[in-house]
C-alpha positions, 0 to 999 in steps of 0.5 A, a space after each residue: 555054377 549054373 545060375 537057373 534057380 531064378 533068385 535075386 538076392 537082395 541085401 539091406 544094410 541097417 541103414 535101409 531097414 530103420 523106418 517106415 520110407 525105408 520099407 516102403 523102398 524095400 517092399 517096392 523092389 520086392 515087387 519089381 523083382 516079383 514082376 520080373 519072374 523072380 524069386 526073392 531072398 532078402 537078407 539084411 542087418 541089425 536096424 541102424 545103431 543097434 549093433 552098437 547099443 548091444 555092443 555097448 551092452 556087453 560092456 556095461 554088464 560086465 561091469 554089473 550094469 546095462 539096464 540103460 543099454 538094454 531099455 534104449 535098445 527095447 525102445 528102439 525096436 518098439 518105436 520101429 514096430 508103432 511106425 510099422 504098425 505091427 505089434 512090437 510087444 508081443 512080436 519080440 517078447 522072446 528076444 526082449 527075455 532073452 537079452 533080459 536073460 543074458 545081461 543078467 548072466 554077465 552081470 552075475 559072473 563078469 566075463 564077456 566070452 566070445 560064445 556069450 557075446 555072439 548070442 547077444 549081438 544076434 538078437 540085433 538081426 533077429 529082431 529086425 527081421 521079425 518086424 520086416 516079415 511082420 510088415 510084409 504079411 500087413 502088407 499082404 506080400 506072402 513071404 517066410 522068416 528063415 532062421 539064417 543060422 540053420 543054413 550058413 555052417 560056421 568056419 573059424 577064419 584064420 585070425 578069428 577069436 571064437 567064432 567072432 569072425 568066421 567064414 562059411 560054407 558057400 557051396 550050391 546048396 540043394 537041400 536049401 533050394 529044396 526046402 524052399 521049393 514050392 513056398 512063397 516067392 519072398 524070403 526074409 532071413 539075417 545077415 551077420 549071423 551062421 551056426 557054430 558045430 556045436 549048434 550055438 550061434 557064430 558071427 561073420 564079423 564087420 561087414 557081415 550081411 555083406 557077406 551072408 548075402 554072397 553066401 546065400 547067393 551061391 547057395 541058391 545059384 542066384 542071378 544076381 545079388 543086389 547090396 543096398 546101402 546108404 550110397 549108390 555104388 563104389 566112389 572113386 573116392 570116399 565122398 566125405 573127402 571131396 565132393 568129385 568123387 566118381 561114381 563108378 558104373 562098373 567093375 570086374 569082381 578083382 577091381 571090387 575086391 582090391 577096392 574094397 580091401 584097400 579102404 572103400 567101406 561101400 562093400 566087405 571085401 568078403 563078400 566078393 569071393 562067393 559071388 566071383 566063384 558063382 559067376 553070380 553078378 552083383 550091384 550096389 545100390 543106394 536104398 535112399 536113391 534107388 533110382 540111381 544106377 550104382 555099380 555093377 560088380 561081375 567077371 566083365 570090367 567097364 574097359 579092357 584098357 589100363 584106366 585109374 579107378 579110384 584112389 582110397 585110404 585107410 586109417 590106422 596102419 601099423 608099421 613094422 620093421 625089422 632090420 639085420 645085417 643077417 638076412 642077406 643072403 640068409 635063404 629061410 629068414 622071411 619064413 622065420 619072420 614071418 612065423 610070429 605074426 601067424 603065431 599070433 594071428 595077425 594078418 600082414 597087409 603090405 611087405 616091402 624089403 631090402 637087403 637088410 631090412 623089411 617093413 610089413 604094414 598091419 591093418 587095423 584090427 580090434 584084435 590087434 591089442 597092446 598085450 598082442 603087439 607087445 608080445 609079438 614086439 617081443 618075439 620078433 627082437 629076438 631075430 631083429 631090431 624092431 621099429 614100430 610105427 603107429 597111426 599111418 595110413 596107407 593111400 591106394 591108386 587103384 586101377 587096372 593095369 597100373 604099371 602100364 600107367 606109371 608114365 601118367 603118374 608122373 605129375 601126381 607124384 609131385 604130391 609127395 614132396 609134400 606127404 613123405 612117404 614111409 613104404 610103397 608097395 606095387 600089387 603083384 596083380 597090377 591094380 594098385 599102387 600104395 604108399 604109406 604116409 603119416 596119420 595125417 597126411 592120408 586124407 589130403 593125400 587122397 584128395 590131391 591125387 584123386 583130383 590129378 588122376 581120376 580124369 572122367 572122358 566124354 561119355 564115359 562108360 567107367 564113371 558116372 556122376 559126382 557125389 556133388 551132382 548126386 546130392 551130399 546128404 542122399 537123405 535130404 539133398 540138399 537144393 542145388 545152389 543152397 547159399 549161394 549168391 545166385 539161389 538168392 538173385 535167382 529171378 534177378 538173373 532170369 530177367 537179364 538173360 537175353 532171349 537169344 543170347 548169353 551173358 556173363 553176370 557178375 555179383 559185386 556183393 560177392 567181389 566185394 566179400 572176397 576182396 575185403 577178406 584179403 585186404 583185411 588179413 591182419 599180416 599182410 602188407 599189400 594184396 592185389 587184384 589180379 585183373 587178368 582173371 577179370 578185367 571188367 571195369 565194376 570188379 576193379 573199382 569194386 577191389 580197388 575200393 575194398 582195398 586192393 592194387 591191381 596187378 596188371 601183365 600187359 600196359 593195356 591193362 594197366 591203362 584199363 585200370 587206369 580208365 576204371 579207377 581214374 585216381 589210382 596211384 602208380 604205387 597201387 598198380 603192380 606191373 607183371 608181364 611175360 615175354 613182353 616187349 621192350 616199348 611196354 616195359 619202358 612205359 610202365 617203368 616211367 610211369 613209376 609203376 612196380 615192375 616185374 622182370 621173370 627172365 634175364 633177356 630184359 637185363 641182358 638186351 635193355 640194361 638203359 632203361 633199367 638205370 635208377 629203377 627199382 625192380 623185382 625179380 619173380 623166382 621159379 621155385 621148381 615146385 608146380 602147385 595147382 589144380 591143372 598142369 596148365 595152371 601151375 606156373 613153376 616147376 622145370 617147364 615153365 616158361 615163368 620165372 628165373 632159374 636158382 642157376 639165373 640168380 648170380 647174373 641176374 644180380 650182375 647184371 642188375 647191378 650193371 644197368 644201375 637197378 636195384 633190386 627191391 622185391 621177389 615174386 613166386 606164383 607157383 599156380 592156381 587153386 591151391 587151398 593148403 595154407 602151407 603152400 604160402 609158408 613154403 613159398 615164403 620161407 623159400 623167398 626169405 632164403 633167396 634174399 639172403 644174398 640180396 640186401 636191397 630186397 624189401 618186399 617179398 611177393 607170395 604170388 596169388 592162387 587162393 582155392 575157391 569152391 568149386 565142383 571139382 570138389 576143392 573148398 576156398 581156402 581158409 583166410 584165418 589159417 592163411 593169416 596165421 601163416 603170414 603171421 608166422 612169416 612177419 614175426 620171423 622176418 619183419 625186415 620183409 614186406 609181404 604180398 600176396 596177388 589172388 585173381 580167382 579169389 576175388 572174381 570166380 564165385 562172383 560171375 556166372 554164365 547165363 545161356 538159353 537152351 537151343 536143342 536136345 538129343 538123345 542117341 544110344 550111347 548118349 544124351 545132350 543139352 545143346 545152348 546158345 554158347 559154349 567154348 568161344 564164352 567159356 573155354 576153361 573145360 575145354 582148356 583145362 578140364 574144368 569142372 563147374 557147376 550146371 544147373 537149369 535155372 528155370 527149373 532150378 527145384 525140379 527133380 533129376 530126370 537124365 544124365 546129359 552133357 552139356 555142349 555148346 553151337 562150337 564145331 569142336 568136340 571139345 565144346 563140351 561144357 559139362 560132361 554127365 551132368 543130373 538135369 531136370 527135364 528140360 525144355 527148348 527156351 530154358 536159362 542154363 547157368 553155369 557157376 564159377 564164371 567170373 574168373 577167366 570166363 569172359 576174358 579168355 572168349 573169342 568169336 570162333 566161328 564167326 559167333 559172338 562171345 556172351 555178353 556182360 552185366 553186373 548186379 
């Protein structure tokens, strides 16, 4: 199709049509659109909330009722129409008689048909864009009201229940182009609602503006469409899920499509196919950000190579399964099986066979009644045993060119040891991977696999910001750092930060919070702090006073909490070392401190130095856990801990050397926020010790989440207790320990650093400051994300996207990728959150430049 028509066709949901700032946006676009030398074709839904008022109204009339549905649906629109400043009473009298009319009809004879039912939710749009056009004129913007159902012809979908759900004629229309030729420049017309043939009303259905605004495009052979909505474009994830949810820049018209069928709720997957056949190009933008990019949707993806996208999910899946010996090698069964669900009008989604058995999955769908299920149940035990399965939910790894990724799944699908899953099903267009899980388990699944698969790149061209960055509530985001220790502190650190330095500054407050949550857990024997994460002499006095031991990995840094704590007992101070050598293990074992073996070499090469002494052995459960395969210290690979198959010598040798065998130990890896993992992790010790009678002490590892940019939330200690609780009253012979390091020092520290330069090329923009890798090296390490924020301009509104980089000669000193930055200036205080755990203890003087500093509040 030849798009020359010189239309933009612009959709408002009924979020971006309920007030007065809403219009105002509205009118503004119009105007640049106008400016453009464009015409304009504005299509937009029922106000927010009406349609399910009149939904509601329905219902209640029915019953003999709906005065209350009708008066709160007449109030809204008449407070809308005061805001607007045009007058409401007489503007939508007609519609006002009209639903008066109607309810008085239902009420009379107590059937809701579907004819009736499309009359009356239609006056949801009519009345919307009567006030919008009013406004419009007030504003002095020359624009024509169109009746929607005088140019979309209704077509019954396959499925649709009396013109519920239709579909449309979305061919060029040259009568429409012809009757708006030569009129005003801006048209306001319904979404949601056609004409039936015989001339009443139809609807489209659940995202029905959606829709109406395609088809109105490929009528007109408009340039490009635009959808405005309460989000700035397709997420890799729902945002509600995890705040490092993507946007996501761009996507070809089959990626959209899979997308939005597969449970992203930003666009009606009919919506694409209209625009796709047009060749028409189409964005989402969000009505209260407009000035964020969203996304584009059109025949040209971001990236030709395979890439994942997204990861969605979708509530409500039915599942079905037919299993008989007859359907081997029966040529025809598929087409009798599947004869009843089109009898029935429901839609099969996923098909999954084997030789004696095929699982279809159903979406959810308000057709989908007990009476329809029931009678479809019915019909299908004739041909085969039938399981019906309710309330799944289906997990979609979306992406072009999947089975080109499958190698990179691999750590991902350790999730599934966690989310049994019931079906999978590989798209034959090779965009998603789906699995179908329990009910349940769809969100955390989503979020998991989202967190290990969607890796954004250095000047990424697929993915934008994340929904964190952006702002969680677009309608009153709210400021960066709200809550947080340092918004508070905020002047405190300003003043410390050196004029051509860096420093790390950590808040004992904090420490001293998060300390006293762990030694507080009602059911645990023995926390410790992990001092790896942070080694400063306040955070170990400040844990040690809470409560807390020290777990140490090397004697120096047993001598330096020591040194920090002069009155530590030995018993206080726990011993883990790795690949230590002899004269260390020697010195903690006669200091008398707990010792912790993770390989037979010790036992095998050193057997004196173990006679007489207590010790534990930390197990490798081969179940990786953690937010980043550098920090997951279990699974096949690790270099941490004995093997099941090590266990039998272990304890012979043990018993050769005159040891004894006291404590296990599992630390599976970091920044693990189900509660569920310590329950695993336990019971998993509990069955080792079995066969060990010495043990008394079961060492549950460390890893607790903490809040994070990535979108990981701290973990929650009630729940976490509750756990251990479980764990004391099934087995009180046992100790139980746990030895978090992040959980005490992350939130507590933040990195502060001067801004050196600015740059802005083509392709990118940068903020350089006075550190980078050589004080922080985890993003560069472990792909960590922490929040950016300028501090000296901590209010200021976003101006750019840029990264964040340091003086480093690496590529890889890129502290922040695509970050929202005010307009900053040379001399600006960056801070950088989240610093206080493996930040200055994993710095160096790389380039011969000094690693930041430290200060304590």
């Amino acid at each position: 199709m030849s798009n020359t028509h010189n239309w933009v066709v612009l959709k408002f949901g009924g979020t971006s049509v309920k007030s007065l700032a809403d219009w105002r946006v509205i009118s503004k676009r119009i105007s640049e659109v106008k400016a453009a030398g464009k015409r304009v074709f504005v299509v937009h839904s029922a106000v927010a909330t009406i349609s399910d008022l009149l939904d509601a109204l329905v219902s209640a009339a029915v019953a003999g009722d709906g005065e209350a549905e009708l008066d709160a649906i007449k109030t809204r629109h008449l407070e809308l129409a005061a805001e607007l400043g045009v007058d409401g009473e007489t503007l939508l009298a007609p519609y006002f008689e009209e639903l008066t009319r109607l309810r008085a009809g239902l009420s009379l004879t107590g059937d809701a048909s579907p004819r009736l039912k499309a009359r009356i939710m239609a006056q949801g749009e009519l009345m919307a864009t009567t006030l919008g056009q009013a406004w419009l004129a007030s504003e002095g913007v020359a624009s024509r009201w169109l009746d929607a159902r005088d140019h979309l012809s209704a077509i019954p979908a396959p499925g649709a229940r009396g013109y519920l759900a239709c579909d449309c004629v979305h061919d060029q229309d040259d009568a429409l182009l012809a009757e708006l030729d030569g009129g005003p420049d801006v048209i306001i017309t319904q979404g949601f609602i056609a004409r039936r043939e015989d001339g009443d009303t139809a609807l489209l259905g659940r995202g029905g503006s959606d829709t109406s605004g395609a088809y109105f495009a490929a009528k007109l052979g408009a340039e490009r469409i635009e959808i405005w909505t309460d989000v700035p474009g397709f997420f890799s994830a729902d945002p509600r899920l995890t705040g490092a949810a993507r946007q996501i820049r761009s996507l070809a018209y089959e990626e959209a499509h899979e997308l939005a069928s597969m449970g992203a709720g930003v666009l009606h997957p009919r919506a694409i196919p209209p625009v796709r056949a047009a060749g028409i190009e189409m964005q989402v933008l969000c009505t209260h950000k407009p000035e964020l990019s969203g996304t584009t949707i059109s025949a040209t993806p971001s990236e030709d190579t395979p890439r994942m996208k997204a990861v969605s999910v979708k509530k409500g899946v039915r599942l079905i399964t037919l299993e008989t010996d007859g359907m081997w090698r029966a040529s025809g069964f598929l087409a009798e099986a599947f004869e009843p669900f089109a009898r029935h009008g429901v839609s099969i989604d996923l098909v999954s066979t084997s030789e004696t058995s095929v699982t279809v999955s159903l979406d959810d769908d308000p057709g989908l009644t007990p009476d329809v299920v029931a009678a479809l149940e019915d019909d299908l035990s004739k041909i085969a045993r039938v399981t019906l399965i309710e309330n799944c939910a289906a997990v979609s790894m979306v992406g072009r060119g999947v089975r080109a990724l499958l190698a990179q799944l691999g750590p991902a699908m350790e999730a599934f040891a966690h989310y049994p899953v019931r079906l999978v099903s590989q798209a034959a267009n090779d965009l998603n991977l789906t699995v179908v899980v329990d009910g349940d388990q769809g969100q955390p699944l989503c979020r998991r696999l989202h967190d290990q698969l969607i890796q954004p790149k250095p000047m990424d061209k697929t993915f934008g910001p994340s929904w964190r960055e952006i702002g969680e509530n677009l309608t009153g985001s709210q400021p960066a750092g709200t809550g947080t220790w340092w918004r508070e502190k905020r002047q405190a650190l300003l003043d410390l930060c050196p004029v051509d330095g860096a420093t790390y500054v950590y808040d004992l407050d904090t420490v001293r919070t998060r300390a006293s949550s762990v030694a507080g857990l009602k059911h645990l024997d023995r926390g410790w702090y992990a001092m790896k994460a942070n080694g400063h002499p306040d955070m170990i006095r400040t844990a040690v006073e809470a409560g807390l031991g020290v777990e140490c990995v090397s004697i120096n840094e047993v001598k330096a909490a020591q040194k920090a704590v002069p009155d530590l007992t030995v018993d206080r101070i726990l011993f883990t070392p790795n690949f230590a050598p002899k004269a260390e293990y020697a010195e903690a074992l006669e200091m008398g401190v707990h010792v912790t073996l993770d390989g037979l070499h010790p036992l095998r090469a050193w057997p004196e130095i173990f006679k007489g002494r207590k010790i534990t052995l930390r197990i490798n459960p081969q179940r990786p856990e953690g937010h980043h395969k550098h920090v997951r210290t279990a699974g096949p690979e690790a270099k941490f801990g004995l093997h099941a198959a090590e266990l039998d010598e272990a304890k012979a040798l043990a018993a050769q050397a005159g040891a004894i065998i006291n404590g296990l130990h599992v630390h599976s890896g970091s920044g693990i926020s189900d509660p569920d993992h310590w329950r695993r992790v336990g019971l998993f010790l509990v069955e080792t010790a079995r066969s060990m009678p010495d043990v008394e002490i079961l060492d549950l590892g460390g890893g607790l989440s903490v809040d994070e940019a990535s979108g990981v939330r701290r973990i929650d200690m009630a729940a976490l207790d509750a756990v251990l609780g479980d764990l004391k009253t099934a087995h009180p012979q046992y100790q139980f320990w746990i030895e978090p390091g992040r959980y005490i020092s992350a939130e507590s520290g933040v990195l502060l650093a001067r801004v050196t330069q600015l740059k802005h090329t083509p392709d990118a923009r940068f903020v350089g400051i006075n550190t980078g890798m050589n004080s922080l090296i985890r993003p560069a390490l472990y792909g960590a994300r922490h929040e950016i924020v300028n501090l000296t301009r901590l209010d200021d509104d976003p101006a750019y996207i840029a990264d964040i980089v340091g003086p480093i000669c690496e590529t890889a000193d890129r502290l922040g990728a695509q970050r929202l930055m005010p307009d900053t200036k040379e001399g600006d205080v960056i801070l950088i959150a989240n610093g206080g755990a493996y930040g200055r203890v994993m710095s160096s003087s790389y380039n011969m430049r000094e690693p930041a500093g430290e200060a304590t509040l």
